[in-house]
DRENTOR-205010 format. One record per residue (C-alpha): x, y, z; residue number from 1. Coordinates in Angstrom, 2 decimals. Each point is the difference from the previous one (the first is absolute). Example, Ala and Ser with C-alpha at 12.3 -4.5 7.8 and 13.67 -1.06 7.14 Angstrom:
# DRENTOR-205010
u v w pos
12.30 -4.50 7.80 1 $
1.37 3.44 -0.66 2 $
***
This chain:
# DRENTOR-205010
u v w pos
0.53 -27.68 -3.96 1 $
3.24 1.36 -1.50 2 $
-2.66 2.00 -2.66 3 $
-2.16 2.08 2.56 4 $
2.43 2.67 1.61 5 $
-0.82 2.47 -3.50 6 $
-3.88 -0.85 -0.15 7 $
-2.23 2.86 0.61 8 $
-0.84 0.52 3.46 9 $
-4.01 -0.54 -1.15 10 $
0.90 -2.75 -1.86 11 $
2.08 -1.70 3.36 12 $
-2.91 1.16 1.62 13 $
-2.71 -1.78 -2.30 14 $
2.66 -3.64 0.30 15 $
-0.52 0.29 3.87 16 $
-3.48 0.67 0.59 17 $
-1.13 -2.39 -2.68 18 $
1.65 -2.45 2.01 19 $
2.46 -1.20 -3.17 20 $
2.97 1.20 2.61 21 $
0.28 0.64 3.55 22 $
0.98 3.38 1.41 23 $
2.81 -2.11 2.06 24 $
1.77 -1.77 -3.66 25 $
-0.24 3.36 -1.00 26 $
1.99 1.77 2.99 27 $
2.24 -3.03 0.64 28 $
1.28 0.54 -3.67 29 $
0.47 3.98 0.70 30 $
1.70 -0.53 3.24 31 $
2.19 -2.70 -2.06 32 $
0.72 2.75 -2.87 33 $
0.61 2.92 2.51 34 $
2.73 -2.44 1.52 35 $
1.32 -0.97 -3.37 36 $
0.41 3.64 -1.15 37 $
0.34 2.55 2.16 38 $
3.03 -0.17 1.58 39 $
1.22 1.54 -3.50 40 $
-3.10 2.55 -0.28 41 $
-0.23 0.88 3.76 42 $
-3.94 1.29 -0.69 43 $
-1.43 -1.75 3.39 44 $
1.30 1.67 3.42 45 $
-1.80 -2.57 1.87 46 $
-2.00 -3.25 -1.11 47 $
-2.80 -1.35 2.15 48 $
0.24 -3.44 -0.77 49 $
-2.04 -1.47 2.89 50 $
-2.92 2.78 0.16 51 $
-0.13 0.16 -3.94 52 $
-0.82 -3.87 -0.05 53 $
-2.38 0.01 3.17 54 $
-1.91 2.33 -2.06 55 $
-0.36 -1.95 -3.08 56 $
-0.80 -2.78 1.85 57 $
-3.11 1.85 1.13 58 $
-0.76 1.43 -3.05 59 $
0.08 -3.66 -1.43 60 $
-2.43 -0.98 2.67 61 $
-2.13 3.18 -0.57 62 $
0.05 -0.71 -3.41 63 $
-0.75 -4.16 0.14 64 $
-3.02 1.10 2.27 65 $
-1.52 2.54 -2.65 66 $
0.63 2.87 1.91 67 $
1.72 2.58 -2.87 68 $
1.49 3.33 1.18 69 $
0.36 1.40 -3.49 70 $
3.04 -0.44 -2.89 71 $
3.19 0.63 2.05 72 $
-1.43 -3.18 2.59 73 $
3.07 -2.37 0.37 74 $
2.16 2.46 -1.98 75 $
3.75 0.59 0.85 76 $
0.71 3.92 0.16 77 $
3.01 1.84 1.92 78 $
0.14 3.51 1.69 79 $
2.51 2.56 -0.18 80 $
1.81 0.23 3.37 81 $
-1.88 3.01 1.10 82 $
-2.97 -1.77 0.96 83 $
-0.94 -1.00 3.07 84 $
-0.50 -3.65 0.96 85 $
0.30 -1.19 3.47 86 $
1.29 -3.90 -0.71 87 $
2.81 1.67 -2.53 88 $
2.92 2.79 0.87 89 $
-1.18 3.57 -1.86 90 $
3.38 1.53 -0.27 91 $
-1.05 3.00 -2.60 92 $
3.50 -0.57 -1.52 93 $
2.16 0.88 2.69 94 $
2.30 -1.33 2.58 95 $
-1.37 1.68 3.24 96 $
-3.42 -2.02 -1.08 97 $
1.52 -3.43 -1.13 98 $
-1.13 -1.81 3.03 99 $
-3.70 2.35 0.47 100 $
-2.88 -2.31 0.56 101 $
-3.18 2.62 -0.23 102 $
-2.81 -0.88 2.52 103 $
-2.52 -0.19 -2.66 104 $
-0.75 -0.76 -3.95 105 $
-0.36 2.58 -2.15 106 $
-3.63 0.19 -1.34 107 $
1.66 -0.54 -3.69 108 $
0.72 -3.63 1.76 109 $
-3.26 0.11 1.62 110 $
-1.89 0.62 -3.28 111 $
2.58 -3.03 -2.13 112 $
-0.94 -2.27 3.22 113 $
-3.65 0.57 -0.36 114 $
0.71 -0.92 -3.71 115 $
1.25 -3.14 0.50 116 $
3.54 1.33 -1.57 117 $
3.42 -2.21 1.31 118 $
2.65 2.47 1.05 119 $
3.34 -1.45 -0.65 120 $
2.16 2.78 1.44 121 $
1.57 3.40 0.33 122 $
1.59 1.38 -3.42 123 $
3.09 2.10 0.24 124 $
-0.13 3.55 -0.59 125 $
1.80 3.38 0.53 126 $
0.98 1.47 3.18 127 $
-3.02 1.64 1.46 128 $
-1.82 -0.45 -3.42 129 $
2.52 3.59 -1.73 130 $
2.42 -0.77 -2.48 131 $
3.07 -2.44 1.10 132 $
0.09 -3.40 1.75 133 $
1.71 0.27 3.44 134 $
3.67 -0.48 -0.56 135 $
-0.14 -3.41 2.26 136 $
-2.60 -1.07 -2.55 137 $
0.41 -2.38 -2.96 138 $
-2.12 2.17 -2.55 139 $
-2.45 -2.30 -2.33 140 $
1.39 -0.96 -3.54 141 $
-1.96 0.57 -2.89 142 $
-0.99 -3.18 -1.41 143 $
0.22 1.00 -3.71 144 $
4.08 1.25 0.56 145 $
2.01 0.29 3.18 146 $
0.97 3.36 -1.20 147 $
-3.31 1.44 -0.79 148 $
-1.57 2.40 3.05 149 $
-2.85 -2.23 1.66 150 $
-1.61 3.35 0.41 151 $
-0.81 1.56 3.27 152 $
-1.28 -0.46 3.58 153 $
-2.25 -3.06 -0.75 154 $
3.13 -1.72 -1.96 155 $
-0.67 -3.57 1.69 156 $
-3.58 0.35 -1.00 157 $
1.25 0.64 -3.65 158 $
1.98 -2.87 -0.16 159 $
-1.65 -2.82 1.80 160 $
-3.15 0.49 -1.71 161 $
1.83 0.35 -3.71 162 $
1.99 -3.15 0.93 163 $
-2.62 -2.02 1.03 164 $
0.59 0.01 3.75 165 $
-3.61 1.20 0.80 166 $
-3.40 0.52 -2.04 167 $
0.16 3.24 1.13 168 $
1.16 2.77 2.20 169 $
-0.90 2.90 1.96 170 $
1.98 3.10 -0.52 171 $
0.36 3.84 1.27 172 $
0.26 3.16 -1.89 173 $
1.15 3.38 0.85 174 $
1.78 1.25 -2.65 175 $
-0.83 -2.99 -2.69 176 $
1.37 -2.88 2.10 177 $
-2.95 -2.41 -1.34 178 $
0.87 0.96 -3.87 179 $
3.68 0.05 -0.16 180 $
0.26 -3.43 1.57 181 $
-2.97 -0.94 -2.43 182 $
1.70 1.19 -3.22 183 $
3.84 -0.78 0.85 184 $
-1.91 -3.79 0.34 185 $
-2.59 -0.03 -2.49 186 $
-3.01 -0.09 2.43 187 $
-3.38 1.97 0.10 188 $
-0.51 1.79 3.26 189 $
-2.83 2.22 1.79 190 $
0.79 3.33 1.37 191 $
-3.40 0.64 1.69 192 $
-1.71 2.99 0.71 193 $
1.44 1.52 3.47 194 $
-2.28 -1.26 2.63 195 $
-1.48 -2.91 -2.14 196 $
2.29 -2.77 2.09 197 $
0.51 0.47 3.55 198 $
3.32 0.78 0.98 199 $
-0.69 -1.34 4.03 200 $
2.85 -2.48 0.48 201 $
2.39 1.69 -2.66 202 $
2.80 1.61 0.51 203 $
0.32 3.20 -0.83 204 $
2.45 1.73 -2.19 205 $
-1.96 3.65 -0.70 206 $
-3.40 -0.48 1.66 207 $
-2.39 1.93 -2.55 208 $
2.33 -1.41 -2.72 209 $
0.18 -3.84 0.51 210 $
-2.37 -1.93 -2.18 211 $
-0.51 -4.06 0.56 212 $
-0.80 -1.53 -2.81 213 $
0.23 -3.97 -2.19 214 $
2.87 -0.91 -2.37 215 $
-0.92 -2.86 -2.01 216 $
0.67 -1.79 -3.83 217 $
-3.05 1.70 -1.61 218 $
-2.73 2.71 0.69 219 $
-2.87 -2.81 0.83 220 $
2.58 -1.52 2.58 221 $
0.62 3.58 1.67 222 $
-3.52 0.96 -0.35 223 $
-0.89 -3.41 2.09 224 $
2.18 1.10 2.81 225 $
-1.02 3.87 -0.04 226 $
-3.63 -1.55 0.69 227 $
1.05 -1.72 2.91 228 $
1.88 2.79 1.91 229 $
-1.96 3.11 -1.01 230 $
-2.73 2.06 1.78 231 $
-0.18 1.57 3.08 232 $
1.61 -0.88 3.38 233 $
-0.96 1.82 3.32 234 $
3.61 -0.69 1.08 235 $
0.83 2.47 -2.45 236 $
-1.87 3.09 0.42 237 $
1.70 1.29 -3.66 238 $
-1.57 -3.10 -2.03 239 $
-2.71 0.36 -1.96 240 $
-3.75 -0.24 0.14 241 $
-0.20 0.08 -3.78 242 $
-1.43 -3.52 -0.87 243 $
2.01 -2.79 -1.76 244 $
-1.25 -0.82 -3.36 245 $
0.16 -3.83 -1.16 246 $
3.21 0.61 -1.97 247 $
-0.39 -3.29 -1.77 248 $
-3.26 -0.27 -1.18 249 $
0.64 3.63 -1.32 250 $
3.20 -0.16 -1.69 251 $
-0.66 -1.97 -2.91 252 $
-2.11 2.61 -1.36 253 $
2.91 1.77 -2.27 254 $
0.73 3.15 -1.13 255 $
-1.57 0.33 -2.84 256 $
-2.21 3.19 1.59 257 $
3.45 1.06 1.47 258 $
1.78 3.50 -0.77 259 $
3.82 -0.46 1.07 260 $
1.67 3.37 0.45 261 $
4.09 0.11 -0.92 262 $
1.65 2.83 0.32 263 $
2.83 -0.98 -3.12 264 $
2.19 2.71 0.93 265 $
0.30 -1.56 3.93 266 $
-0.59 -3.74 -0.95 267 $
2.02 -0.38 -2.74 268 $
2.18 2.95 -1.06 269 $
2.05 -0.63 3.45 270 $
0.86 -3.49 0.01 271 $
2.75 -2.58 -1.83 272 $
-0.64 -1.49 -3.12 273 $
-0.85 -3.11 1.23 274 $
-2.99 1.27 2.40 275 $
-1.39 2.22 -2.48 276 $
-0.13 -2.52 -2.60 277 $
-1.79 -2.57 2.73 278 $
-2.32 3.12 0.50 279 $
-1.02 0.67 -3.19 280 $
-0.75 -3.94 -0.25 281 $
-2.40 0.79 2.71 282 $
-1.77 2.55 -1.02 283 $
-0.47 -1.89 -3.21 284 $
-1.24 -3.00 1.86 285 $
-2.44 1.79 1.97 286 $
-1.11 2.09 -3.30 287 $
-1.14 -3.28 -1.73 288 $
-1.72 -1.04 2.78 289 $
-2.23 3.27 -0.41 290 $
1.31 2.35 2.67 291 $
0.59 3.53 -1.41 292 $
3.08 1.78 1.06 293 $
-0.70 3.91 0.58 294 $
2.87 2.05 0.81 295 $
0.44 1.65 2.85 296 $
2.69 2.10 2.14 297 $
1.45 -1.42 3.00 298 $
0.73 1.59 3.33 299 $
3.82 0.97 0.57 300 $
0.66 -3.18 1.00 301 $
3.93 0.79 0.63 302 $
-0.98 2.49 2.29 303 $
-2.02 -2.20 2.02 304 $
2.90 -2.33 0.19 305 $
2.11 2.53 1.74 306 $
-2.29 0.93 2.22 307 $
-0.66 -3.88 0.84 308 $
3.34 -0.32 1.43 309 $
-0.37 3.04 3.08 310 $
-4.02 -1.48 -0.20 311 $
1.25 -3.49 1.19 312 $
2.51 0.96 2.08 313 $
-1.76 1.99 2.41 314 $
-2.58 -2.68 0.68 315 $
2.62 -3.06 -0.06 316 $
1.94 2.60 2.75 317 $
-3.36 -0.73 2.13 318 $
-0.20 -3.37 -0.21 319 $
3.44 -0.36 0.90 320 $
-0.01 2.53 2.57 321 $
0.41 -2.78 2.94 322 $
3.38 -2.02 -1.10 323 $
1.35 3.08 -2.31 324 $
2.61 1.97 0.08 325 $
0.07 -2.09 3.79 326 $
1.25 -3.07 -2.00 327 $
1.63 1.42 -3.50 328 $
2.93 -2.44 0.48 329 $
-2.79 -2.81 -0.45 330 $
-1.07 1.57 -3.34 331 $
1.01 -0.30 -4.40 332 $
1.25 3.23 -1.03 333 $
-2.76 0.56 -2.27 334 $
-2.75 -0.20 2.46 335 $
2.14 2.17 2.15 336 $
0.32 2.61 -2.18 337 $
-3.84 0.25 -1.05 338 $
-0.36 0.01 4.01 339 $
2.75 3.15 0.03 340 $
-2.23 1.60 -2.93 341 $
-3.49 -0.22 2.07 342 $
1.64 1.35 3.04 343 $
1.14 3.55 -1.72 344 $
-3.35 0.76 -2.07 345 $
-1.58 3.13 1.62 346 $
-3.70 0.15 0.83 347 $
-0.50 2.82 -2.57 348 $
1.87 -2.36 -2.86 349 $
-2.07 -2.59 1.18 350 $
-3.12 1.69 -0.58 351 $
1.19 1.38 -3.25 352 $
-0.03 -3.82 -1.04 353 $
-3.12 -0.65 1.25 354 $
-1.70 3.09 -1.89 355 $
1.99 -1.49 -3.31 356 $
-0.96 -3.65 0.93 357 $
-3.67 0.78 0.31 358 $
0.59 1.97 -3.53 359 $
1.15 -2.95 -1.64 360 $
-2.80 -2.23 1.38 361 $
-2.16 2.18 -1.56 362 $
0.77 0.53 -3.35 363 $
0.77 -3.81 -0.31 364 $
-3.50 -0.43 1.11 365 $
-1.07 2.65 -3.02 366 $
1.41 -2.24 -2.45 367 $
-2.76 -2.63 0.57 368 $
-2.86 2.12 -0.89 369 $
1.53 -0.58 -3.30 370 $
1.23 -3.35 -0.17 371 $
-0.66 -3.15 1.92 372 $
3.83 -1.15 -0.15 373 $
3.18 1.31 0.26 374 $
2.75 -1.74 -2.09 375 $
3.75 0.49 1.52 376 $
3.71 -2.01 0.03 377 $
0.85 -1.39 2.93 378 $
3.38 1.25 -0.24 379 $
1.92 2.02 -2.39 380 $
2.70 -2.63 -0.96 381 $
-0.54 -3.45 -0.56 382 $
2.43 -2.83 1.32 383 $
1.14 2.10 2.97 384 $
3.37 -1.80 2.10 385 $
1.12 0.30 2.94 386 $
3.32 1.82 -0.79 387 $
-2.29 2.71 -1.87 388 $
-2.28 0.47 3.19 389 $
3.21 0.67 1.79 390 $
-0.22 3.60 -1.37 391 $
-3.52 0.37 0.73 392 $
0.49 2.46 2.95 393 $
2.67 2.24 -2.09 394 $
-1.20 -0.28 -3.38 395 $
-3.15 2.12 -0.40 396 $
-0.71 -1.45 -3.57 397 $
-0.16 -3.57 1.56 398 $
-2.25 1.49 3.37 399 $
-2.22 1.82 -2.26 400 $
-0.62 -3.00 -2.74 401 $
-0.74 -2.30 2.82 402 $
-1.89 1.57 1.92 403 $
-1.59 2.35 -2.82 404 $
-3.00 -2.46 -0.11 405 $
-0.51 -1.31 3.36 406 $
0.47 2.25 2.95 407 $
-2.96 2.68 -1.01 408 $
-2.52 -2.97 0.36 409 $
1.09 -0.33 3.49 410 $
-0.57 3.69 0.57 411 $
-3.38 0.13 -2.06 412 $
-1.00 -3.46 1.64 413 $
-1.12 -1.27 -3.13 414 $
0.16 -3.56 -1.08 415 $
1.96 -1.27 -2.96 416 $
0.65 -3.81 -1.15 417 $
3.29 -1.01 -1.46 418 $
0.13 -2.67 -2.66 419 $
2.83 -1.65 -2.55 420 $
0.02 1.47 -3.25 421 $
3.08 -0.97 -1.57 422 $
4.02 -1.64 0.47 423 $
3.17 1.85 -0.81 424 $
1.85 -1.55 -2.65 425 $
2.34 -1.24 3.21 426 $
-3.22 -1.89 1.05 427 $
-0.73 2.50 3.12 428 $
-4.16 0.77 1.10 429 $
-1.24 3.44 -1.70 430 $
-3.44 1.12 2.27 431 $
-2.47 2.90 -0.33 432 $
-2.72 1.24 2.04 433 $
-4.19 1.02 -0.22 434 $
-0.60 2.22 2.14 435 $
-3.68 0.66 1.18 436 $
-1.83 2.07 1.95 437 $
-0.79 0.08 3.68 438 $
-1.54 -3.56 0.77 439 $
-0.22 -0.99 -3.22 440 $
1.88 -2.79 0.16 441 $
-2.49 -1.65 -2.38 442 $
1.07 1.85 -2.84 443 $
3.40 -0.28 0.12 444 $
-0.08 -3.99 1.12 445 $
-2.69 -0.31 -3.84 446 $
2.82 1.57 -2.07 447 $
2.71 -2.09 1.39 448 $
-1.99 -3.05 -0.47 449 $
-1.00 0.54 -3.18 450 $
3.46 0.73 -1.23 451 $
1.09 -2.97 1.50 452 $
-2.49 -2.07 -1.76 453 $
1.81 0.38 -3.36 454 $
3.56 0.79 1.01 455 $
2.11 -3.18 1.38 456 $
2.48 2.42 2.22 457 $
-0.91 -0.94 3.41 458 $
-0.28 -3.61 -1.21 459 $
3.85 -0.11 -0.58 460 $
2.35 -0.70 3.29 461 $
3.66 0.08 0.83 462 $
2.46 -2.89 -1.26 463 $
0.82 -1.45 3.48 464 $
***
């Protein structure tokens, strides 16, 4: 038992409904290593010890009778504390929420119920999903050094599922808050196609930003939980109709037919040492594996970062519009701030972004009539720490390097999956990013996994 907390989540999966372990053993000893370790990592903002069990117990029973719900049956997984469940507080990171029982699931909990998945609890994120953890909040520590940033909002997704805590997770991502948690931890996570997963029962940061989406130990493991939670929901008239391809039985097929687009000047001429050097191990990874790398010339990517920021703002201003600026005094500074910002954008800026934002979607979407992937960091700088990210609102280097890579696939809508490519030589998680185009998650989820199938990086775990 002390051995299973790092196994795939297939692989726990296969143990379960083979019968060679119950879902229950399997909870009990992640309930046991939640309460063993994370009063030091703070990931989990609430555990839910009695429902989480109930569950496997009827998974077990499910399972003993024959009746199979798929490969996350009897399978401990944790949500980031923006999703709705009705037995469990959804406090979206702040204090005015902590005690907010919604009146419903979220049809993300619907979906992992229907799959037979064991919910152990409510991970710890930002404050309203932006960029800081409430001041009355312990922030998440990154399991591979207290110093390092956990990356943000979904930080206690990050870190429980690197440490063990959970087989998997389900993060958000509005500005890249599935892949900086993924690569400050050394996980592979699904940014999916706007309107591919339902966002009823989520709440929301920037409406027509926000992006739900799995954070797991390897691409097979996030493409599992990506088939449970995507297609469309009438709850959520902005989900898709597009159908849901079998991401499993498809992604084994490689990338050998594959032509990966990097644009060296963006990718690799603006990063550290350390990233670029990951990077070009990449490339030459994938290029052995017979995917051909074309060149090609990225978007102004810093330019859609800048206009993220008034972009977000406005639409966070709306979803805050019935506790803010009423209740300021109950809000971080950060979120306050972003919340001041969305208040003073005019209509006529605002529609200037929206006439650059639909820009940018579309010449991102030109790229793939000439390649199937798009090859990107997930950050500038590798190794980022807390004390660093302390600038990241007055340094402009530091805002643009971060966010450089992330934010215009919120814009665009288009999904990306981040995946471990490397270590610093201080031992810290380097990531990158395949980008695809509009619900082609297939693509993207192939080139991961077949990288993965000769590289050992999301194999390794933090010293704990």
């Amino acid at each position: 038992m002390n051995n299973l907390h790092y196994k795939s989540l297939l692989e726990i999966g296969r143990l379960i409904q083979s019968g060679d372990i119950t879902s229950v053993a399997v909870t009990e000893a992640m309930l046991a290593r939640i309460e063993m370790l994370d009063s030091d990592l703070h990931s989990f903002f609430y555990v839910m010890r009695d429902s989480a069990l109930k569950h496997a117990a009827e998974a077990d029973k499910e399972i003993a009778a024959g009746k199979m719900r798929g490969p996350l049956h009897g399978v401990p997984i944790a949500l980031k504390d923006l999703i709705w469940t009705k037995d469990a507080p959804t406090s979206h990171g702040m204090i005015i929420h902590k005690d907010h029982y919604p009146a419903e699931d979220s049809t993300v909990v619907e979906r992992f119920r229907a799959a037979g998945a064991v919910i152990l609890g409510k991970l710890t994120q930002t404050e309203s999903a932006f960029a800081d953890h409430h001041p009355e909040i312990t922030r998440p520590t990154n399991p591979w050094g207290s110093a390092l940033w956990t990356g943000v909002s979904s930080s206690g997704s990050g870190v429980a599922t690197a440490a063990g805590l959970c087989f998997g997770s389900i993060g958000t991502d509005t500005g890249g808050s599935i892949r900086f948690p993924s690569s400050a931890n050394g996980l592979t996570g699904i940014k999916p196609t706007w309107g591919r997963v339902t966002r009823h029962g989520a709440c929301e940061l920037a409406a027509s930003l926000d992006h739900i989406g799995p954070m797991a130990r390897s691409a097979a493991d996030a493409a599992a939980m990506l088939q449970a939670i995507a297609g469309r929901d009438d709850k959520d008239p902005t989900s898709s109709s597009e159908p849901v391809p079998d991401y499993l039985a498809m992604m084994t097929r490689g990338v050998s037919k594959m032509c990966i687009g990097i644009d060296k000047n963006w990718a690799l001429e603006k990063v550290d040492a350390e990233t670029r050097a990951a990077l070009e191990s990449a490339i030459a990874t994938l290029t052995s594996l017979g995917a051909t790398m074309v060149e090609i010339t990225v978007p102004d990517t810093e330019k859609a970062a800048a206009e993220w920021s008034a972009l977000c703002a406005v639409e966070t201003a709306l979803a805050h519009e019935e506790t803010y600026p009423a209740q300021k005094e109950k809000y971080g500074p950060g979120l306050s701030g972003l919340l001041d910002l969305g208040h003073q954008v005019t209509a006529l800026e605002y529609q200037r972004l929206l006439l650059s934002r639909a820009a940018l979607r579309g010449d991102i979407s030109a790229l793939f009539t000439q390649v199937d992937l798009i090859l990107a960091p997930a950050t500038a700088y590798a190794g980022l720490t807390w004390d660093t990210m302390t600038r990241f609102g007055t340094d402009q280097a530091l805002f643009n390097g971060v966010l450089r890579y992330t934010s215009a696939f919120d814009a665009s809508g288009h999904p990306t999956i981040t995946l471990p490519c490397g270590l610093t030589a201080a031992g810290a998680p380097i990531g990158f990013q395949l980008v695809a185009a509009h619900f082609n998650e297939t693509a993207m989820i192939q080139g991961a996994w077949a990288y993965q199938q000769v590289t050992e990086w999301h194999k390794k775990h933090p010293a704990l």
